[in-house]
C-alpha positions as CSV (number, residue, x, y, z in Angstrom):
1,X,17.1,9.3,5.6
2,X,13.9,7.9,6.4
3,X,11.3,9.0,4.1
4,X,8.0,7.3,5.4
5,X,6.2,7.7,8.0
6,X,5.0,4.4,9.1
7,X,4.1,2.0,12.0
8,X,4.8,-2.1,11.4
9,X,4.5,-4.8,13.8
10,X,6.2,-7.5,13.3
11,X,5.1,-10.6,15.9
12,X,6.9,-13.8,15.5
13,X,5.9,-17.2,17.8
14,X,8.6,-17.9,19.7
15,X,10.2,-21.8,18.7
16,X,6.8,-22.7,17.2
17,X,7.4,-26.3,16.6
18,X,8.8,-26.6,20.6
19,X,6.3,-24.0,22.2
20,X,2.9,-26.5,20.1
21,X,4.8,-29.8,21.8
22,X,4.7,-27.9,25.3
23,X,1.1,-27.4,24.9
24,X,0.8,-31.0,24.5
25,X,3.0,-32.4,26.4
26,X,4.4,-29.9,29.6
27,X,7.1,-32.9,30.8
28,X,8.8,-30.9,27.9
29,X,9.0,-27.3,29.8
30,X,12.0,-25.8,30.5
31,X,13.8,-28.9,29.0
32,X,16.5,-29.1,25.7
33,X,14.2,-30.1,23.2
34,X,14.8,-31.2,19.5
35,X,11.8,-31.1,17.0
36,X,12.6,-33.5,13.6
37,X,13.3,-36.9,12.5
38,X,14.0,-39.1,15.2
39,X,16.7,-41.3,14.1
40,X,20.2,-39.8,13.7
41,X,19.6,-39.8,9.7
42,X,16.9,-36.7,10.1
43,X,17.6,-32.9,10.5
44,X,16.6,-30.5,13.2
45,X,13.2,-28.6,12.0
46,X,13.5,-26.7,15.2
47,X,14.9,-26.9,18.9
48,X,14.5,-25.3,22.0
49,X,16.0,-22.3,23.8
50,X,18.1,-25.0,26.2
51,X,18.9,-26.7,23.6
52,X,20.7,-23.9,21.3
53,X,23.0,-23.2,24.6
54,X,25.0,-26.1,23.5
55,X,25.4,-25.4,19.7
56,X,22.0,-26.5,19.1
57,X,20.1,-25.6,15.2
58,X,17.8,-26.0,12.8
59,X,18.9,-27.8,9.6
60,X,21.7,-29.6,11.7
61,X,22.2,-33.3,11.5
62,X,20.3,-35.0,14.3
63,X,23.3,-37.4,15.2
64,X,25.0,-34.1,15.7
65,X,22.4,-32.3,17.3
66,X,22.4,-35.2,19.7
67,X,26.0,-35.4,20.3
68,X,26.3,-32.0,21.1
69,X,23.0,-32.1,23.4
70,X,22.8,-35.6,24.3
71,X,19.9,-34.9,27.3
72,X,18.1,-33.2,24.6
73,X,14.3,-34.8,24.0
74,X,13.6,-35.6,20.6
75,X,10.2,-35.5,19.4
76,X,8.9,-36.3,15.5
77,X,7.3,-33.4,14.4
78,X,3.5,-32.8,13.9
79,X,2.8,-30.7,11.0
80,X,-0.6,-31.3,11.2
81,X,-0.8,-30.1,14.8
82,X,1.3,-27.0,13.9
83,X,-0.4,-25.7,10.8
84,X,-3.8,-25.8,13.9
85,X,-2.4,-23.4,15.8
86,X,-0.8,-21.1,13.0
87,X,-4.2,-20.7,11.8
88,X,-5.8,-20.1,15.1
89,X,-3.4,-17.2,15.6
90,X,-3.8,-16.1,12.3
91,X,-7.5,-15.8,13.1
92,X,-7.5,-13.6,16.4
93,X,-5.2,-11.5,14.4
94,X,-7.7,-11.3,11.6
95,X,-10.4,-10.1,13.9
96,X,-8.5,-7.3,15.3
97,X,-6.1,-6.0,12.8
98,X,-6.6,-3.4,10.5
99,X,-4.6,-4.8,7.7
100,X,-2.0,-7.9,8.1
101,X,0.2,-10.4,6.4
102,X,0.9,-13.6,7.2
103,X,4.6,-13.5,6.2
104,X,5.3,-18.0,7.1
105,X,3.9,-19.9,9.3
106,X,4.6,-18.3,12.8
107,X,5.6,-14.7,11.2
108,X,3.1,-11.9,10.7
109,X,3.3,-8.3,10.2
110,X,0.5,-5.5,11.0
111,X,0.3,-1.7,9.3
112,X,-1.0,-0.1,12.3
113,X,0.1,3.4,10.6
114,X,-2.7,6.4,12.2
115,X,-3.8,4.3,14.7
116,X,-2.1,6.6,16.8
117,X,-4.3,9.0,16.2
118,X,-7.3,7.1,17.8
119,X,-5.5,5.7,20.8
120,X,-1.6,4.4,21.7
121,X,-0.2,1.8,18.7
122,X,2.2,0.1,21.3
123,X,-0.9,-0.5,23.7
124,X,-2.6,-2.0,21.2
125,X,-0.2,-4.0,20.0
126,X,0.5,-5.2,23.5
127,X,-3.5,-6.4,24.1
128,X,-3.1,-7.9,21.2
129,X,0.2,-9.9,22.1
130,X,-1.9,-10.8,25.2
131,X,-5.0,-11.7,23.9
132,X,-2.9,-14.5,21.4
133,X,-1.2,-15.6,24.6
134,X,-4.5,-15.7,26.8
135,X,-6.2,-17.8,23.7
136,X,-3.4,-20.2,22.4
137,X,-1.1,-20.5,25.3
138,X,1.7,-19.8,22.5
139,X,4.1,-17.3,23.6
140,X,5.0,-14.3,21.3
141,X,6.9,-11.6,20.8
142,X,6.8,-8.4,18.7
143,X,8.7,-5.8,17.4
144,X,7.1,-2.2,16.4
145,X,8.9,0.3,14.2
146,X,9.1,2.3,11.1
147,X,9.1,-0.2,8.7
148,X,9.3,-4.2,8.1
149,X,13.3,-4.4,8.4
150,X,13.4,-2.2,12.0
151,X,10.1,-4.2,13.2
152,X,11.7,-7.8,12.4
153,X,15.3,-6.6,14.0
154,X,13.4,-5.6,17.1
155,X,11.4,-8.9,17.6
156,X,15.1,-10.6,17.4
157,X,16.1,-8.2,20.2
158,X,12.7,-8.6,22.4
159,X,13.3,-12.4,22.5
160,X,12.0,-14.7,24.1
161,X,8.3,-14.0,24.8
162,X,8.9,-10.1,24.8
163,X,7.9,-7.0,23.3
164,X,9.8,-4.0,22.3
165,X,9.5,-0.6,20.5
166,X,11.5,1.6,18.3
167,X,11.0,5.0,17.7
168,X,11.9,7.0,14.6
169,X,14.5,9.3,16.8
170,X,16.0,5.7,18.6
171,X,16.2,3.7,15.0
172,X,19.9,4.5,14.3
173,X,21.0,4.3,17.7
174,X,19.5,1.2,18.3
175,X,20.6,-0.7,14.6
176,X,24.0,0.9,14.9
177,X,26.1,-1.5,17.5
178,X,24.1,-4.6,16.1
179,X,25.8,-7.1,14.5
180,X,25.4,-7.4,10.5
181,X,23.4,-11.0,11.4
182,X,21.0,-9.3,12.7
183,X,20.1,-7.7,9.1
184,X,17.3,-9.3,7.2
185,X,18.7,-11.1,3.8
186,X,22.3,-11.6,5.2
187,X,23.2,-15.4,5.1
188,X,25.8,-16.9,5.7
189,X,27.3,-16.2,2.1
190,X,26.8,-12.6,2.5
191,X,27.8,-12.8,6.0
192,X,31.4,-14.1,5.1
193,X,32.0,-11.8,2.4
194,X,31.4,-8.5,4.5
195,X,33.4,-10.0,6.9
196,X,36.6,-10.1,4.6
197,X,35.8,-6.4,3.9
198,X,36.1,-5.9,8.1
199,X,32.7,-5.4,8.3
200,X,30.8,-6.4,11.6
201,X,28.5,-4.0,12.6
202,X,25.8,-2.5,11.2
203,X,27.0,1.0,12.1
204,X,30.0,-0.1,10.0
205,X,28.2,-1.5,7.4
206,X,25.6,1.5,6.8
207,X,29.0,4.3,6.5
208,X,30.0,2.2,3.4
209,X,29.5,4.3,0.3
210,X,26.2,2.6,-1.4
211,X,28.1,2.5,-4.6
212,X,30.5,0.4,-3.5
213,X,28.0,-1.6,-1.7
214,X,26.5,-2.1,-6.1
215,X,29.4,-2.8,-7.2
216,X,30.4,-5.7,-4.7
217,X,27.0,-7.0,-4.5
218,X,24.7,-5.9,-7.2
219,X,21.3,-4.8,-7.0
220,X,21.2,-6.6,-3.3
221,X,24.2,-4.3,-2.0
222,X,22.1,-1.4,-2.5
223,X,19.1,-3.2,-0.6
224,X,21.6,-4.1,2.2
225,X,22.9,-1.0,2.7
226,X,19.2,0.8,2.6
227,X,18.5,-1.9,5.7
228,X,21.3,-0.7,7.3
229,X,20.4,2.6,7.9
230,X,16.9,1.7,8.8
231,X,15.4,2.3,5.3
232,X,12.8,0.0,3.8
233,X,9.7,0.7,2.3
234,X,8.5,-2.7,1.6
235,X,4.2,-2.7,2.1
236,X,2.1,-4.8,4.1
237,X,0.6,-7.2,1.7
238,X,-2.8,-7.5,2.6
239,X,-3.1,-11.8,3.3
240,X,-5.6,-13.7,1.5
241,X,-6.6,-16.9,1.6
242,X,-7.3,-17.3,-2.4
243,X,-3.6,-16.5,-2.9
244,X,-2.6,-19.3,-5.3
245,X,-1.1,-21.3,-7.8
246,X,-2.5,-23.5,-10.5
247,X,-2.4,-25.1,-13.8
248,X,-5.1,-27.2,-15.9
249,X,-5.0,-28.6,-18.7
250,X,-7.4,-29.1,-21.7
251,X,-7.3,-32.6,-23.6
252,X,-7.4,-32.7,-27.9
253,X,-10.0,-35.1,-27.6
254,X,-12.1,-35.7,-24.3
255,X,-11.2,-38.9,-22.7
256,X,-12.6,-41.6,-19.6
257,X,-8.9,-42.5,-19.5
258,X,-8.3,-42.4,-15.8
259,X,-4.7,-43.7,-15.8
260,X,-3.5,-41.3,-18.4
261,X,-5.5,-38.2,-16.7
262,X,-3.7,-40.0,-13.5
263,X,-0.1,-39.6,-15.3
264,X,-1.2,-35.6,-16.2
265,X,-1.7,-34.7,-12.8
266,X,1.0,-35.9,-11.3
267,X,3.0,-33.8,-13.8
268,X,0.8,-31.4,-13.1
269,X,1.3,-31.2,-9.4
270,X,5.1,-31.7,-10.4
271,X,5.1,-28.6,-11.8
272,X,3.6,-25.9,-9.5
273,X,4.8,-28.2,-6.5
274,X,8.4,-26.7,-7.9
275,X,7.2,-23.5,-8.3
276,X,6.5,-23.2,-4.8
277,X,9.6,-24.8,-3.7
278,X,11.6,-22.1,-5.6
279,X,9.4,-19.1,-4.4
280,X,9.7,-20.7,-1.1
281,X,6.3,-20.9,-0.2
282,X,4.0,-23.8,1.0
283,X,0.2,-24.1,0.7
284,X,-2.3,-25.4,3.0
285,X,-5.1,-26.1,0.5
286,X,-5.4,-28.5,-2.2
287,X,-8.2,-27.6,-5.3
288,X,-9.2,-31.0,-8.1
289,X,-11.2,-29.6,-10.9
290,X,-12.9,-31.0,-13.6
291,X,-14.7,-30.0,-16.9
292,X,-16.8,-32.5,-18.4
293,X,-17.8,-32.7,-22.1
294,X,-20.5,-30.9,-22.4
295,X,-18.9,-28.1,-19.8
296,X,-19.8,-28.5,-16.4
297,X,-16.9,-27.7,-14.3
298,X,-16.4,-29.3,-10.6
299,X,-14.1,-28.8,-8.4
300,X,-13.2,-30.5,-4.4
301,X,-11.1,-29.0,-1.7
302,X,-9.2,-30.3,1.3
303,X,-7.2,-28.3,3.7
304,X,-4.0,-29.9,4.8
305,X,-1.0,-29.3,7.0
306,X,1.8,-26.7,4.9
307,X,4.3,-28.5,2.6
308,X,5.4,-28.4,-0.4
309,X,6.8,-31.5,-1.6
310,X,5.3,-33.7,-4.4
311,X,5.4,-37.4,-2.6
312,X,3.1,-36.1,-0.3
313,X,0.9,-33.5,-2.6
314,X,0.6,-36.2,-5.4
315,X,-1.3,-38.8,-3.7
316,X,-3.7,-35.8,-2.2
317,X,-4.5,-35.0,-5.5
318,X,-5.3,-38.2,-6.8
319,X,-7.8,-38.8,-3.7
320,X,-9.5,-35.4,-4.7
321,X,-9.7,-36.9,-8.1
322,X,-11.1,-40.1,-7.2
323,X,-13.9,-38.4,-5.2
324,X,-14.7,-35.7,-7.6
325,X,-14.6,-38.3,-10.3
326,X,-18.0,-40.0,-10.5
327,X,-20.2,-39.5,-13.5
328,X,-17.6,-41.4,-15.6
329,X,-18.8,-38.9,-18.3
330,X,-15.8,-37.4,-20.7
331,X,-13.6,-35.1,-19.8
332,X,-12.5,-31.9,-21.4
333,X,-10.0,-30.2,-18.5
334,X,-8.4,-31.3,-15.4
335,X,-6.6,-28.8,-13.0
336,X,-5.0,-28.5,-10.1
337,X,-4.6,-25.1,-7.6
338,X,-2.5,-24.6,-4.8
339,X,-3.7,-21.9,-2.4
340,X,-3.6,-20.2,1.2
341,X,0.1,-20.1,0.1
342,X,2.6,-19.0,3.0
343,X,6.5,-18.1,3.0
344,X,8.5,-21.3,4.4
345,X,11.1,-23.4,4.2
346,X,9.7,-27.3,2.7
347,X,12.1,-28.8,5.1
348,X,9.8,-27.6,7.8
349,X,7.5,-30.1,7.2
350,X,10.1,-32.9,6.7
351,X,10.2,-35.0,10.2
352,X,11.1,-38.3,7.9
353,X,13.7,-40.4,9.7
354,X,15.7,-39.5,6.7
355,X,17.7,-36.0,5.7
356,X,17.9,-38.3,2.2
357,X,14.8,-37.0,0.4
358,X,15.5,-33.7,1.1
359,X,18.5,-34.0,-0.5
360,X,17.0,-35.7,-3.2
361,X,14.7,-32.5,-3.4
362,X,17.2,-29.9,-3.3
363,X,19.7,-31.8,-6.3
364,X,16.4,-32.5,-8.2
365,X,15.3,-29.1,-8.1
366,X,18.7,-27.5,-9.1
367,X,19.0,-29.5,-11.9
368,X,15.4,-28.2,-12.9
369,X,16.6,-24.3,-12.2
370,X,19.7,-25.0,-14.5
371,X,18.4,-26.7,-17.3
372,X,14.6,-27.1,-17.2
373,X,11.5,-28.7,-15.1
374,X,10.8,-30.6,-18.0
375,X,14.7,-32.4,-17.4
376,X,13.6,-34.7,-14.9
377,X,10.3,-36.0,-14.6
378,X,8.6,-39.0,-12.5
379,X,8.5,-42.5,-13.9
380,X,4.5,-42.1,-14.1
381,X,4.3,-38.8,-15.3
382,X,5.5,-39.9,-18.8
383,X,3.3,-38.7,-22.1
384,X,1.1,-41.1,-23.6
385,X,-0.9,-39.2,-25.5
386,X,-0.8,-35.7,-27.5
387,X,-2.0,-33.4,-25.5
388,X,-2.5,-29.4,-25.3
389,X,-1.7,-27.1,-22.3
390,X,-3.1,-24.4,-20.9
């Protein structure tokens, strides 16, 4: 039973990566096209709808990707150029919504709930779709619903460049002969195991008693199970720029040791860089601050293209440092903040020639989830001196 009465749009920028590259470059329209590293060592970040007809998808091996598309065009990705144009949608949206959320990098959902009341929520929705098209040349589709899970489910469906609505009445019929891929949450993991229990739709999957559903899956089942019947009462988080993570740290005795502060900060950025990686979320600003001796407290910003990987956060951080360090006056505090945070995947901003360091990222970081971030730390991020965290 539904129990809220809501209205969500969910719009979602059809292949990003692909659709940015077309804008750039039309010799690329209505051709297979592979967005990543462009040697057979990198991974797919993203690929066109041609290029998914022959197996085609993200996160595959390029040399794969190429064997089974081998007219495919290959481009090294521009994050740069991407994280342009997610912000330039993000601002028309900003303008005209009443409350929204930037859910990753191409994803955002709108609470249009009484708009009704003042004039048609699907119209609106639809100028809106428009006016994002007209402006950025990116197409888009949306999804409008009851809640989050429906919404995102009918974007899938409305694919590509469409739009489509669900009402209340049509949110059961319309989930019901789905297939249990389509749900929100379900990877492949999950996927396989309701699949040994014969279950392949979503009708299927939303007659199984919810009890069952705990005790098979936990806390999740129960989740699962709520999506499919077309229950979720998830909010619209209100998206905010200062959304952030940080850490600073204050010395024992202030110091005009540059290396060591040097050595701190790239354990610094170590640390939160993880953070976001497990949270799965990627920032697109970096914050240096500074408290002298006798307490003045600087700071220096610079917006860059989303990631969240250390090798290329680290040496950001140090160039904010070497600019916002000039007085050569003691210091007290250094920190470092992380902010206009998104949801993402890290590997989306990893168009290396080699699938290695993400590897290298993924085995690092489990060993920090099993035992630690402290386990394994960078050659240069060793301690030198006693110091005292914040």
């Amino acid at each position: 039973m539904l129990v809220l009465s809501r209205n969500i749009v969910h719009l979602d920028l059809d292949t990003f990566f692909v659709s940015v590259e077309r804008l750039v470059n039309p010799a690329l329209l209505g051709k297979p096209v592979i967005i990543g590293g462009t040697s057979d060592r990198g991974v797919v970040a993203s690929c066109s709808y041609e290029a998914r007809k022959f197996g085609v998808h993200s996160a595959m091996p390029m040399k794969m990707a190429r064997t089974l598309c081998r007219d495919a065009m290959v481009v090294r990705g521009d994050m740069e150029l991407y994280s342009k144009y997610s912000h330039d949608v993000t601002d028309i949206i900003a303008e005209k919504a009443p409350m929204y959320e930037k859910a990753s990098i191409d994803e955002h959902y709108i609470d249009v709930t009484g708009m009704d009341r003042f004039f048609g929520t699907l119209k609106w929705t639809h100028e809106l779709r428009q006016s994002i098209i007209k402006n950025t040349g990116l197409p888009i589709s949306f999804g409008l619903s009851v809640n989050k899970t429906v919404s995102k489910i009918a974007t899938g469906e409305a694919k590509p460049n469409g739009e489509l609505q669900i009402q209340r009445e049509a949110v059961k019929p319309f989930l019901d002969p789905l297939s249990i891929r389509k749900i929100p949450m379900i990877g492949e993991k999950t996927y396989r195991l309701l699949r040994s229990m014969g279950i392949v739709t979503i009708a299927t999957l939303s007659q199984i008693p919810v009890e069952m559903m705990e005790r098979v899956m936990g806390k999740n089942g129960i989740v699962i199970w709520e999506k499919a019947n077309g229950q979720d009462s998830t909010p619209v988080v209100p998206y905010s720029e200062s959304k952030s993570i940080s850490t600073e740290t204050t010395f024992e005795q202030d110091s005009i040791d540059v290396v060591k502060m040097k050595e701190k900060l790239v354990k610094m950025v170590e640390k939160i860089a993880f953070e976001l990686r497990d949270q799965q979320k990627l920032t697109s600003c970096v914050t240096v601050k500074i408290r002298y001796s006798n307490f003045d407290t600087h700071t220096l910003q610079k917006h860059v293209p989303y990631t969240a990987f250390d090798h290329i956060l680290i040496p950001l951080v140090k160039e904010l440092f070497g600019r916002l360090y000039q007085r050569r006056m003691l210091i007290r505090l250094i920190g470092v903040r992380f902010s206009g945070l998104v949801a993402g995947n890290p590997q989306l901003n990893m168009f290396e020639d080699s699938s290695g360091m993400i590897s290298l990222y993924q085995a690092l970081d489990k060993v920090r989830n099993k035992y630690g971030q402290k386990i394994i730390r960078r050659g240069v991020a060793c301690e030198r001196s006693s110091e005292v965290a914040k």
